[in-house]
FIBADO-566937 format. One record per residue: residue in one letter; residue number from 1; y, z, x of N, C-alpha, C in turn. Coordinates in nm, 3 decimals. Atoms other than C-alpha are relative to their C-alpha. Example, Ala and Ser with C-alpha at 12.3 -4.5 7.8 and 13.67 -1.06 7.14 Angstrom:
<drenbas>
 type seq     n.y     n.z     n.x    ca.y    ca.z    ca.x     c.y     c.z     c.x
    A   1  -0.119   0.000   0.089  -0.450   0.780   1.230   0.120   0.000   0.090
    S   2  -0.119  -0.006  -0.082  -0.106   0.714   1.367   0.109   0.073  -0.077
</drenbas>
This chain:
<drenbas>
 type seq     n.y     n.z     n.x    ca.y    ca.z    ca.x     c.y     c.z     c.x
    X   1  -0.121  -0.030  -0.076  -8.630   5.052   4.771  -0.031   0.108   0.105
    X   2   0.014  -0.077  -0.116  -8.609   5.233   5.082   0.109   0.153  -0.037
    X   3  -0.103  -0.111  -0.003  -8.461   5.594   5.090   0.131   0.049   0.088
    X   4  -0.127   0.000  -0.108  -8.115   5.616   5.190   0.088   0.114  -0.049
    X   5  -0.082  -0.111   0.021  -7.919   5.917   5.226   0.128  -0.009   0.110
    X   6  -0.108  -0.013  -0.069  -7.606   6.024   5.396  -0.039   0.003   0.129
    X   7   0.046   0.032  -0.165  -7.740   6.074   5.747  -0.030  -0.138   0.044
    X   8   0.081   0.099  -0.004  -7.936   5.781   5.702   0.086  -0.127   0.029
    X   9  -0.134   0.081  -0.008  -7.617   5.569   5.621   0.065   0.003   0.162
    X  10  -0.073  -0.039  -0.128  -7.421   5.748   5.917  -0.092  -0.109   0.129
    X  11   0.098   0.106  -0.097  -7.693   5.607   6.150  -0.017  -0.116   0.003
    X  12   0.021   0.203   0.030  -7.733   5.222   6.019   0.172   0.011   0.082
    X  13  -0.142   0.060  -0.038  -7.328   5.244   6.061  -0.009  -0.031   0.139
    X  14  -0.036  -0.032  -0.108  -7.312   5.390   6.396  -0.108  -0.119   0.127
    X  15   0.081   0.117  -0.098  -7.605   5.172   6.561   0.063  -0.148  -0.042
    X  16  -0.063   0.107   0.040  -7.401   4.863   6.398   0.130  -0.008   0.118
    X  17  -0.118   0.009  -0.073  -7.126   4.963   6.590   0.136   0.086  -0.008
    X  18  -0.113  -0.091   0.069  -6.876   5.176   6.385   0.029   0.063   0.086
    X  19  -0.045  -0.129  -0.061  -6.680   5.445   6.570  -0.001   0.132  -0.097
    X  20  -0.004  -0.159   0.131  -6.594   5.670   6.221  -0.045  -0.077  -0.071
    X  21   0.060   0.041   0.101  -6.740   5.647   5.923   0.024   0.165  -0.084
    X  22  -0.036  -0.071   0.045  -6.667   5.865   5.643  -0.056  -0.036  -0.190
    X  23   0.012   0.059   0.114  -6.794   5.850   5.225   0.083   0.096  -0.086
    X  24  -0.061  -0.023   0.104  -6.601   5.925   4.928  -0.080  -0.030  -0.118
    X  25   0.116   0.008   0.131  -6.765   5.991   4.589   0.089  -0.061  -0.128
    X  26  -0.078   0.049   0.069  -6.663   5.841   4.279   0.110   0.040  -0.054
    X  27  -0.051  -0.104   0.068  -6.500   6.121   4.140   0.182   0.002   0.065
    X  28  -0.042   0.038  -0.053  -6.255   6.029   4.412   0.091  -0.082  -0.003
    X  29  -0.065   0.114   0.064  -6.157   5.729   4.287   0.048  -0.022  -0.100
    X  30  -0.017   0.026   0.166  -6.132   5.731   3.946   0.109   0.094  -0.044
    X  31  -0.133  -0.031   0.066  -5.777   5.789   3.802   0.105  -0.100   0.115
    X  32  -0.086   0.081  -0.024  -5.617   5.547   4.057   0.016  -0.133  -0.089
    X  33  -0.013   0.116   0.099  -5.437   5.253   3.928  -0.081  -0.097   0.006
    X  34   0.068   0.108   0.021  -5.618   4.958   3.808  -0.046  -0.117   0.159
    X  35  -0.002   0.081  -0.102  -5.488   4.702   4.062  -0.012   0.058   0.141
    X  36  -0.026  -0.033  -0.167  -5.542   4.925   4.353  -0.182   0.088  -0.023
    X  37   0.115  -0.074   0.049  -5.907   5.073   4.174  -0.141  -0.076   0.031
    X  38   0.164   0.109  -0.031  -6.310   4.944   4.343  -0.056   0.038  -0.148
    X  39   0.069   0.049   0.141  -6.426   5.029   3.974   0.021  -0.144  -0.073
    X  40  -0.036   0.124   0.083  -6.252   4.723   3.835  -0.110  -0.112   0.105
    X  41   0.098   0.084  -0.073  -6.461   4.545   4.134  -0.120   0.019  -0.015
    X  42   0.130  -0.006   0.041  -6.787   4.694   4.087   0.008   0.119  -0.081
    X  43  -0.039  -0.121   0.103  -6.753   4.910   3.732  -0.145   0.136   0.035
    X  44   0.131  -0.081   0.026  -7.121   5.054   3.812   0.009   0.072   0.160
    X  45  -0.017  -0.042  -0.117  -7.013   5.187   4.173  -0.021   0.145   0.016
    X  46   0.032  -0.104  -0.096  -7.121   5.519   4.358   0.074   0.055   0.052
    X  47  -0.090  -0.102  -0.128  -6.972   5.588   4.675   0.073  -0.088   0.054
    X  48  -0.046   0.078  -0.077  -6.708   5.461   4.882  -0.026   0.012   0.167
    X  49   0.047   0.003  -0.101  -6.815   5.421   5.218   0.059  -0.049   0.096
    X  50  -0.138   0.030  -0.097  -6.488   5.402   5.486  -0.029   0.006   0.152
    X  51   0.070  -0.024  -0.140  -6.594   5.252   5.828   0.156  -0.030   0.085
    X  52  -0.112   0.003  -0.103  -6.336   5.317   6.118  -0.016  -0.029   0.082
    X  53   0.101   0.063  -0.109  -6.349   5.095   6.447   0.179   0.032   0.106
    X  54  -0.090  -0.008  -0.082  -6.126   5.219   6.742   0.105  -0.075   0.062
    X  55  -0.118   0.059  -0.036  -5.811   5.068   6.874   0.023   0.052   0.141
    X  56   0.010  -0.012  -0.135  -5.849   5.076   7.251   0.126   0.028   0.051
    X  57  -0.096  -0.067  -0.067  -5.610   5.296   7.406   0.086  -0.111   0.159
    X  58  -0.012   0.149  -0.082  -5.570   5.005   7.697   0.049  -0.099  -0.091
    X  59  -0.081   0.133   0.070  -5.471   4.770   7.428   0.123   0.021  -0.008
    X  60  -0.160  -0.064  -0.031  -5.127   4.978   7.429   0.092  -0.016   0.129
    X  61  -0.070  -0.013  -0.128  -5.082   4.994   7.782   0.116  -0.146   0.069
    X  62  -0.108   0.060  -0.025  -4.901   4.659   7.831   0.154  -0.017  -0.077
    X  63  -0.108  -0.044   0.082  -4.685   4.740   7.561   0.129   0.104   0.034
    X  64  -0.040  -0.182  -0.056  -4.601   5.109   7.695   0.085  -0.051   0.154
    X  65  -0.064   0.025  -0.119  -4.500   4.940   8.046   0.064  -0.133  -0.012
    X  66  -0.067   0.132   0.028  -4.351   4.611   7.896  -0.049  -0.105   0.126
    X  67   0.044   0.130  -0.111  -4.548   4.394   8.122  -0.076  -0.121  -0.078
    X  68   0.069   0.061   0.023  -4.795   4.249   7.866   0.005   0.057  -0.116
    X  69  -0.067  -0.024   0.143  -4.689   4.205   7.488  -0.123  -0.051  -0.117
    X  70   0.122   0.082   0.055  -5.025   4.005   7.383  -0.126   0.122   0.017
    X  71   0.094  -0.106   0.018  -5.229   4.355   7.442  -0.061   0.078  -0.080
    X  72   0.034  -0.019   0.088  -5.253   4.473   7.172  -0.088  -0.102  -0.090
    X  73   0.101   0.102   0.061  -5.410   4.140   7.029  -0.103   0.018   0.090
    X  74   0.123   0.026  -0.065  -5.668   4.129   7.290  -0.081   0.148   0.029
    X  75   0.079  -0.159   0.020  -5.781   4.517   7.204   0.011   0.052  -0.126
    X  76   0.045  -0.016   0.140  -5.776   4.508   6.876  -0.149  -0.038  -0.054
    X  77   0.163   0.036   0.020  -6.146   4.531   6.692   0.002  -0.058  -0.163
    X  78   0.029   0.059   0.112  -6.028   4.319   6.374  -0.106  -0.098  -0.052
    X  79   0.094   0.102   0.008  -6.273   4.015   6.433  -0.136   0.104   0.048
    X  80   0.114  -0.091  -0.014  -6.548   4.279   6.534  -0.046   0.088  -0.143
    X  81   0.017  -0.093   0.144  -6.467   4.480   6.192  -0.081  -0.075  -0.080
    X  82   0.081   0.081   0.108  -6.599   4.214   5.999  -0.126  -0.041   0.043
    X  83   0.118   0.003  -0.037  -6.873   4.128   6.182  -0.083   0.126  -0.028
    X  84   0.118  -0.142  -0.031  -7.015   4.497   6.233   0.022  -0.002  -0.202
    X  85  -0.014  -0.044   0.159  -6.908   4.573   5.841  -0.132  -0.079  -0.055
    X  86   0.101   0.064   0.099  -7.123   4.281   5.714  -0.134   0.017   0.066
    X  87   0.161  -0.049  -0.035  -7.435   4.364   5.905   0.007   0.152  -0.015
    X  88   0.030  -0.163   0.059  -7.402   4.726   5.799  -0.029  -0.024  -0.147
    X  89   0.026   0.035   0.118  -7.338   4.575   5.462  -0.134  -0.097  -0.068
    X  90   0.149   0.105   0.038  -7.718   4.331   5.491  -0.044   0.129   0.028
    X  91   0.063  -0.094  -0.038  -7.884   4.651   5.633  -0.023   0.076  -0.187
    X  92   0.020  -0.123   0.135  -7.799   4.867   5.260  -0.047  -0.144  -0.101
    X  93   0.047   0.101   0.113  -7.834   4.532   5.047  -0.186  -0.025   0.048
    X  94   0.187   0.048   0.022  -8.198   4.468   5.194  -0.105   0.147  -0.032
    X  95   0.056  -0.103   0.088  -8.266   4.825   5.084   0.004  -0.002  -0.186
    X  96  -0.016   0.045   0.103  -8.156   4.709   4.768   0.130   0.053  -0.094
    X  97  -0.130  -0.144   0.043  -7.813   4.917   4.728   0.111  -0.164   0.008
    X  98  -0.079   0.102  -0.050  -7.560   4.650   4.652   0.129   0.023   0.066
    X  99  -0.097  -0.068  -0.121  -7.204   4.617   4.893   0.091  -0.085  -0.095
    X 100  -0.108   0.102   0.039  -6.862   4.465   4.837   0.123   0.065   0.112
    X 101  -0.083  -0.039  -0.128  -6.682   4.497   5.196   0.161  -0.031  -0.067
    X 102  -0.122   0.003  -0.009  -6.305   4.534   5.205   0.054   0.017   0.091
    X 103  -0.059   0.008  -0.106  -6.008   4.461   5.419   0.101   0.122  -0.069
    X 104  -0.122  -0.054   0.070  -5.688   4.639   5.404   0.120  -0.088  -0.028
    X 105  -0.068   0.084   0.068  -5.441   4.443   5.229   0.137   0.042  -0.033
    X 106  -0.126  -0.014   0.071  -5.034   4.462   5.160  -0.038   0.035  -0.149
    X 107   0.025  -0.055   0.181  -5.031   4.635   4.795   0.111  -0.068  -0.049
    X 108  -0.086   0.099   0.037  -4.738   4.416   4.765  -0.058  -0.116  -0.083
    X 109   0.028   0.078   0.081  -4.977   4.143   4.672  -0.088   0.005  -0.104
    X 110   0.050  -0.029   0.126  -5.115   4.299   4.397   0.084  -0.056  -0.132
    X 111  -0.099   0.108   0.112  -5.044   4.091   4.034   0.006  -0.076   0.026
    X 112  -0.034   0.127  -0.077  -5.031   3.775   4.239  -0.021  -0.115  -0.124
    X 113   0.075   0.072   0.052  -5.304   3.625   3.954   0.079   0.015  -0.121
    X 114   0.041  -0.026   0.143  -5.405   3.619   3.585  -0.066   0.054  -0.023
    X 115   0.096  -0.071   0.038  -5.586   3.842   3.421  -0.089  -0.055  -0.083
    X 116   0.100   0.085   0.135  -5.926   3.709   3.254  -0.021   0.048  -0.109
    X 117   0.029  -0.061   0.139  -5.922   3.934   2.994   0.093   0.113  -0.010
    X 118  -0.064  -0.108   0.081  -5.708   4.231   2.764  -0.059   0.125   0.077
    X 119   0.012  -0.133  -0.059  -5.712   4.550   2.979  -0.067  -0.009   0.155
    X 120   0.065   0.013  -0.162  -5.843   4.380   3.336   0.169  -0.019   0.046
    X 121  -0.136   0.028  -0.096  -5.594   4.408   3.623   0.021  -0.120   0.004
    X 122  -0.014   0.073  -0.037  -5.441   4.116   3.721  -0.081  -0.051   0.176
    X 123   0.089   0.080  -0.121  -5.664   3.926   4.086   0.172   0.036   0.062
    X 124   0.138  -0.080  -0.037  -5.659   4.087   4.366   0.074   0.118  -0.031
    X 125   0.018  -0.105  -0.006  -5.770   4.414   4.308   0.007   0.065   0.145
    X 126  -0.029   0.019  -0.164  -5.605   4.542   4.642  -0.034   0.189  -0.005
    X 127   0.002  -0.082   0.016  -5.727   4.885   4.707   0.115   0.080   0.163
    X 128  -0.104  -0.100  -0.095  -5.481   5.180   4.961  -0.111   0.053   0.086
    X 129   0.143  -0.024  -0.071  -5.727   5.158   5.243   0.050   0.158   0.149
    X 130  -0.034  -0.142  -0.105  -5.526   5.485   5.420  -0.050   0.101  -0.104
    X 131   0.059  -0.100   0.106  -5.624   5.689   5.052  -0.119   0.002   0.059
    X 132   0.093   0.044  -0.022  -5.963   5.533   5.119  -0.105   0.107   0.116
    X 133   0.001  -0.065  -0.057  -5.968   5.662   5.410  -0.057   0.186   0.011
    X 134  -0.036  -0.132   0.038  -5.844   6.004   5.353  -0.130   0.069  -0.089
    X 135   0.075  -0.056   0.076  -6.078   6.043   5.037  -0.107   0.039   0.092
    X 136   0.164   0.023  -0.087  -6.381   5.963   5.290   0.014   0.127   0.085
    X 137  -0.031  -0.095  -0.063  -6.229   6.265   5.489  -0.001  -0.005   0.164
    X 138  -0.002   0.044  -0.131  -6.166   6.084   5.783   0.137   0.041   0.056
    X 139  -0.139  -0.029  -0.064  -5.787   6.229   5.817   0.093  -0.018  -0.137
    X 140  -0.097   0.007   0.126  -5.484   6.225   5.659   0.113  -0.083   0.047
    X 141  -0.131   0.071  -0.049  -5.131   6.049   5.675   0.095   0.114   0.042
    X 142  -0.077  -0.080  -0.058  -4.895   6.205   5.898   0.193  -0.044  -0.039
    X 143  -0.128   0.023   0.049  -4.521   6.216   5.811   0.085  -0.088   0.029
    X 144  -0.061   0.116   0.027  -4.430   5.893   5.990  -0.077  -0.139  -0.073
    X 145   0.115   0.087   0.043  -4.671   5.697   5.743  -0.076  -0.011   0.101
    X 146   0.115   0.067  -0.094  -4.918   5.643   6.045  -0.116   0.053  -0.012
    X 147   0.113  -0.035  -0.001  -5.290   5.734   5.950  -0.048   0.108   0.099
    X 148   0.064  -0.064  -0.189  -5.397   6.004   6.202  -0.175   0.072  -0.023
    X 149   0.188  -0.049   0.018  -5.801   6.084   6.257   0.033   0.128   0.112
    X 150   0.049  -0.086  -0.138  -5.921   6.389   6.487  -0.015  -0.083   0.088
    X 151   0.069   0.063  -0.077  -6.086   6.128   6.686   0.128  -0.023   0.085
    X 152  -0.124   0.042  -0.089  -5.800   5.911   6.823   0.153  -0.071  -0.120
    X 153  -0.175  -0.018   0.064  -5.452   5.979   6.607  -0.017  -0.108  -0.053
    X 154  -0.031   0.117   0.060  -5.330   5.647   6.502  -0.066  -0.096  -0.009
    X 155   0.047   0.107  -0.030  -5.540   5.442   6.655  -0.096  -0.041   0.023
    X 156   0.054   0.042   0.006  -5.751   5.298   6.478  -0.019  -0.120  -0.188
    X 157  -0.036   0.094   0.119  -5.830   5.042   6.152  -0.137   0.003  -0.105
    X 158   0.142  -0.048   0.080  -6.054   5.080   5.843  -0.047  -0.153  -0.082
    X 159   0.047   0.081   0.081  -6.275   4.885   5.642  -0.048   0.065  -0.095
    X 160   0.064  -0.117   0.073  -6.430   5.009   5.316  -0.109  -0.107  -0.061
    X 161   0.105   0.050   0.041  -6.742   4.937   5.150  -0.066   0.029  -0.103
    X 162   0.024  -0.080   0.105  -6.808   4.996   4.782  -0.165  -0.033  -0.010
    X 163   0.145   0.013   0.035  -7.146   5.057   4.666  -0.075   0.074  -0.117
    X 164  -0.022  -0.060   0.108  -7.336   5.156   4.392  -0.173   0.081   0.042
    X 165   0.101  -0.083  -0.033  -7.590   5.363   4.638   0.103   0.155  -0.045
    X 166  -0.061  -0.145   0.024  -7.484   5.764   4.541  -0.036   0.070   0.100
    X 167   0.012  -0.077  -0.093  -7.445   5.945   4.817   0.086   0.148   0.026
    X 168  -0.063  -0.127   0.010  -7.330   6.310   4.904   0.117  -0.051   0.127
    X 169  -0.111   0.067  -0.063  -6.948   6.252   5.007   0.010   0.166   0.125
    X 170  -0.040  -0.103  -0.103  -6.757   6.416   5.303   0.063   0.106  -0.013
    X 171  -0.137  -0.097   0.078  -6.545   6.722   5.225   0.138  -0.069   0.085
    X 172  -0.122   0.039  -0.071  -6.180   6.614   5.297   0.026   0.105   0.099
    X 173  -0.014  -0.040  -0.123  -6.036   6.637   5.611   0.128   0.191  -0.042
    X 174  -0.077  -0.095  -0.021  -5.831   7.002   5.635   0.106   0.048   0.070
    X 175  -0.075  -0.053  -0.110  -5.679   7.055   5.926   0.159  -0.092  -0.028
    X 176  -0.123   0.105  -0.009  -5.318   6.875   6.004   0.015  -0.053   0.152
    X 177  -0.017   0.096  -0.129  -5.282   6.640   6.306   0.167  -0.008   0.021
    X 178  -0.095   0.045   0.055  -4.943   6.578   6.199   0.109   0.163   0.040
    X 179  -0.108  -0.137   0.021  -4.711   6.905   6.336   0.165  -0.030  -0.017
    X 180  -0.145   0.039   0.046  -4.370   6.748   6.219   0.086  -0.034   0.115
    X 181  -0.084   0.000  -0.140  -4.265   6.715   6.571   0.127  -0.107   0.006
    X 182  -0.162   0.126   0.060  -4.011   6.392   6.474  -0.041  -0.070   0.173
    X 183  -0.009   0.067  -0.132  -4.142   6.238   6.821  -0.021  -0.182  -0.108
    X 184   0.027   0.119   0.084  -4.223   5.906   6.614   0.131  -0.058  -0.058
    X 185  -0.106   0.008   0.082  -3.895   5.941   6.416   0.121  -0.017   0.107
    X 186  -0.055  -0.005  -0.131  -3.724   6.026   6.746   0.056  -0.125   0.076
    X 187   0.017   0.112  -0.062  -3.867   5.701   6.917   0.066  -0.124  -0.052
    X 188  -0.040   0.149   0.020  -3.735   5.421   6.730   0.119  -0.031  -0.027
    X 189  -0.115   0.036   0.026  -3.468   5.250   6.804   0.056  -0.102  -0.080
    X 190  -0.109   0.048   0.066  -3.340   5.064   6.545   0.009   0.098  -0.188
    X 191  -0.027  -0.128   0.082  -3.348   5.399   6.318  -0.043  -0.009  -0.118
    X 192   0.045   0.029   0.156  -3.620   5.263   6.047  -0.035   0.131  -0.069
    X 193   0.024  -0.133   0.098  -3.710   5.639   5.936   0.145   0.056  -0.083
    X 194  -0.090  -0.123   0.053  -3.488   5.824   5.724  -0.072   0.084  -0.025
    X 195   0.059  -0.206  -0.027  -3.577   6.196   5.826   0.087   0.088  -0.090
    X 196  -0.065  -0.069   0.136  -3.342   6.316   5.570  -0.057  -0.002  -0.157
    X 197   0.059   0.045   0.129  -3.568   6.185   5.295  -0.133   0.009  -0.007
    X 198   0.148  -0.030  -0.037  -3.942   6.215   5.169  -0.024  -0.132  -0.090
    X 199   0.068   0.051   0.073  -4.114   5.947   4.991  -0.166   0.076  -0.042
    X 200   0.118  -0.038   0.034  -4.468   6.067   4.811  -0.071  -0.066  -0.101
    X 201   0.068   0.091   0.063  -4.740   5.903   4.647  -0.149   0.068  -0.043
    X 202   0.133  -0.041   0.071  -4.999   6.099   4.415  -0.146  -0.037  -0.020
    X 203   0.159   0.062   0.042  -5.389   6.023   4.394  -0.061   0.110  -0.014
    X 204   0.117  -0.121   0.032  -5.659   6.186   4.273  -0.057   0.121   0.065
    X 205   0.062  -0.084  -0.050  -5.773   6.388   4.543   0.094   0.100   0.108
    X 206  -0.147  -0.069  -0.070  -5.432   6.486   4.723   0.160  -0.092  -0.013
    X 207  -0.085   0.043  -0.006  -5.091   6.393   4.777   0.033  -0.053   0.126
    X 208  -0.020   0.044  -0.125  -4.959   6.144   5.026   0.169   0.014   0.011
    X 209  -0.136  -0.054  -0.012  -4.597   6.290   5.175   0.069  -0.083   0.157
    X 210  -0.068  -0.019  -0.107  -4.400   6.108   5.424   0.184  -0.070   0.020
    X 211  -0.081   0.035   0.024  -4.081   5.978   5.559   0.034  -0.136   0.001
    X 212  -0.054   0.177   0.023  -3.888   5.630   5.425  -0.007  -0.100   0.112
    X 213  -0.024   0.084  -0.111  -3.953   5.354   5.643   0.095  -0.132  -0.003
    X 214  -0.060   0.118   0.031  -3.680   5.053   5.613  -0.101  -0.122   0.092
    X 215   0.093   0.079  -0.062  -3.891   4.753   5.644   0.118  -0.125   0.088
    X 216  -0.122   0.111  -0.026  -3.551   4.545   5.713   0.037   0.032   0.198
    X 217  -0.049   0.033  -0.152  -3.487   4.705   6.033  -0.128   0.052   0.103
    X 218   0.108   0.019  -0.055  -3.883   4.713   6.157   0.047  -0.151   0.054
    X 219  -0.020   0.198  -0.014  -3.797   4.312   6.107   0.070  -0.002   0.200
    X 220  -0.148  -0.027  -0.101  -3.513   4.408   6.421  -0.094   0.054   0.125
    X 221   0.081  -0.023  -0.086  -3.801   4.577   6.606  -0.029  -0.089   0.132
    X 222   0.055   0.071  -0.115  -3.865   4.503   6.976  -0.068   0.069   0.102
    X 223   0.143  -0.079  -0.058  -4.103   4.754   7.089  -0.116  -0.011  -0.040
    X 224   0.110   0.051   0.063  -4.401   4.608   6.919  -0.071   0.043  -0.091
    X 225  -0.008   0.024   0.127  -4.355   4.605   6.562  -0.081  -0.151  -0.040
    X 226   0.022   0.137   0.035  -4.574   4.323   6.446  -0.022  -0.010  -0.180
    X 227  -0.014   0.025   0.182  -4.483   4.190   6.042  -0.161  -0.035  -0.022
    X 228   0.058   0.005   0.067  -4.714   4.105   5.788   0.017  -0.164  -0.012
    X 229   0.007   0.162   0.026  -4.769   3.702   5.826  -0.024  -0.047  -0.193
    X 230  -0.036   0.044   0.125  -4.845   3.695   5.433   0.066   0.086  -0.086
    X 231  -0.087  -0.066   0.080  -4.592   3.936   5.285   0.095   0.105   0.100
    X 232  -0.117  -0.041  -0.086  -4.259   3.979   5.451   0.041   0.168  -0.031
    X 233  -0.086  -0.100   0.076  -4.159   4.255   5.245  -0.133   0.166   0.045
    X 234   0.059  -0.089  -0.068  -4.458   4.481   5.353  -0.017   0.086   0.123
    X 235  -0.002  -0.054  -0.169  -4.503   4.746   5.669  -0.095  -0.032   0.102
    X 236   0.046   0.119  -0.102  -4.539   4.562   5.932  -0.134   0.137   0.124
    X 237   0.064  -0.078  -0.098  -4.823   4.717   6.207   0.086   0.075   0.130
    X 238  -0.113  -0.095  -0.111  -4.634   5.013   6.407  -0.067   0.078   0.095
    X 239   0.060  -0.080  -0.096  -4.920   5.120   6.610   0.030  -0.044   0.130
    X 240  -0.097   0.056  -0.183  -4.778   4.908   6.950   0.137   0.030  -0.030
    X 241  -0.167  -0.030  -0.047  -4.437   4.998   6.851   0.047   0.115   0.061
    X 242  -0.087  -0.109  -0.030  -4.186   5.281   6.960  -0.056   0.118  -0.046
    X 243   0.083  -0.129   0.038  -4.317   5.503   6.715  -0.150   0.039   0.007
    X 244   0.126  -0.019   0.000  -4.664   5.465   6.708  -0.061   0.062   0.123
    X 245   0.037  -0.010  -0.120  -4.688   5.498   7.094   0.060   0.106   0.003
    X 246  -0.046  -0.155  -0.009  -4.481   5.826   7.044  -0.098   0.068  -0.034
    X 247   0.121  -0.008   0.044  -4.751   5.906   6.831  -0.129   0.083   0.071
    X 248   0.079   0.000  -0.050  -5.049   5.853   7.018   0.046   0.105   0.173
    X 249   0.016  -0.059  -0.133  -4.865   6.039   7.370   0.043   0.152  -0.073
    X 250   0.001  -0.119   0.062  -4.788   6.332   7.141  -0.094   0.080  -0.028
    X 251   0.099  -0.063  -0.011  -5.091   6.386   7.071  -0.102   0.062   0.086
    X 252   0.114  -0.045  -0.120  -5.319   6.342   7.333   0.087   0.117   0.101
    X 253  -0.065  -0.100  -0.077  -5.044   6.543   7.547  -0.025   0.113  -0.069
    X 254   0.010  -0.128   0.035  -5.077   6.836   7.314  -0.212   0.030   0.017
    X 255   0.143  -0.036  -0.012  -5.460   6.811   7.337  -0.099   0.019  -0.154
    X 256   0.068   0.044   0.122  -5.556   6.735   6.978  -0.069  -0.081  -0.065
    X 257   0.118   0.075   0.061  -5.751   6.481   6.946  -0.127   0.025   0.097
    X 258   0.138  -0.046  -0.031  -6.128   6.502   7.033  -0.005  -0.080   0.099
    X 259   0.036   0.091  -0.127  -6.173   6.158   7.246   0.141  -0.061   0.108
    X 260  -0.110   0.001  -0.158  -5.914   6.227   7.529  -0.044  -0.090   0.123
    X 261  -0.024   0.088  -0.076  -5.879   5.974   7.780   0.018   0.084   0.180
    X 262  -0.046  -0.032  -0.143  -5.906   6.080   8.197   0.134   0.000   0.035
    X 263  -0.144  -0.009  -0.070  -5.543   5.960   8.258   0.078   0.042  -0.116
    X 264  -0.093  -0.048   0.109  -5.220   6.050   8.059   0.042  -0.157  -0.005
    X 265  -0.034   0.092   0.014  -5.102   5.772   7.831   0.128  -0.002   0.074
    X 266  -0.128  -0.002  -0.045  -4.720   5.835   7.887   0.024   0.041   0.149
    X 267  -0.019  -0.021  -0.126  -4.688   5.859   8.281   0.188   0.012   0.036
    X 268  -0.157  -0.002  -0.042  -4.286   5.809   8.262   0.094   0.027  -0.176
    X 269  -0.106   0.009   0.129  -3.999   5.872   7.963   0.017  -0.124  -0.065
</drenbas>
């Protein structure tokens, strides 16, 4: 076997293609639930290994000026994720480290199956690829549920990659991206936050805190809210919508994220 360490990793990712990349150690993982747990997928697992691939600031822009509603599809790097993932993922397997790539998945369809045996989750094992994330110390969730990195806030989409190489993880992220500003909460008009309320959701390595999103009147959305084609009842993608694009001009206007853009997103109200 070839010697692979954390740098070493960082580097295969990044010449693959990755933008972030981030690992989480087992220690990490272990006490989430079953159906949402990569031990039940590979019990002999390591590290988790959370690759992040940018969401082209241009893929917003026909959204932001309502000229061009299909922009966001044609700057999105979902069909790229899988590609770059699985040749990052032959790169550690021909060292001899085995992989088991992941998407992010509605946790809705967790239980779907049968269980093959007394004390296994029920198929699929859907893991919370914003925890995932987070553990890897790539950011945290900001108070309108929307993922935010240093790099570029919202926007961007993860993949994860269990393995049962051991590697020295990231320290979690610290800082807050997230200054409560309610521009997100502000933005949307058909009033899916309730800002009067908190929802929170415990894991092992922190707590995730934000506010209620009604998925009923996302559905109502016409600033580019796009649902969940296999589970209605899930949150639909809000990075082209109202809020998300509040989001992303909140930020970069205050000057907080690292890869700032020459022009200003928001040019008008």
């Amino acid at each position: 076997m070839f010697i692979m360490d954390s740098a070493k990793i960082k580097q295969i990712a990044r010449d693959c293609g990755v933008d972030l990349i981030g690992i989480a150690s087992r220690d990490r993982i272990e006490g989430l639930v079953p159906e949402g747990n990569p031990t039940q997928i590979m019990p002999h697992m390591k590290s988790v290994i959370v690759l992040g691939y940018q969401v082209l600031r241009g893929a917003l822009r026909g959204i932001e000026t309502g000229s061009c509603w299909n922009s966001l599809g044609g700057g999105s790097p979902l069909g790229f994720m899988s590609e770059v993932t699985y040749n990052f993922c032959r790169h550690l397997e021909s060292a001899g480290w085995e992989c088991v790539p992941l998407h992010s998945q509605s946790k809705n369809l967790r239980k779907q199956g049968v269980s093959v045996a007394q004390g296994k989750p029920e198929p699929d094992v859907i893991v919370d690829m914003n925890y995932l994330a987070y553990a890897a110390g790539l950011g945290h969730l900001g108070e309108g549920k929307l993922f935010l990195s240093p790099e570029y806030g919202p926007r961007q989409y993860f993949m994860g990659v269990v393995t049962d190489l051991e590697l020295q993880p990231d320290p979690l992220f610290a800082g807050n991206l997230c200054e409560a500003c309610g521009a997100c909460l502000k933005a949307c008009p058909a009033r899916a936050y309730d800002a009067e309320k908190w929802a929170e959701e415990s894991f092992p390595a922190g707590l995730f805190k934000w506010h209620p999103v009604h998925i009923e009147s996302c559905r109502i959305c016409k600033t580019g809210s796009t649902g969940n084609p296999y589970d209605s009842a899930a949150d639909p993608n809000r990075l082209g919508a109202a809020c998300g694009r509040a989001c992303v001009a909140h930020l970069e206007a205050s000057g907080r994220l690292k890869c700032a853009l020459k022009s200003s997103f928001r040019e008008n109200e």
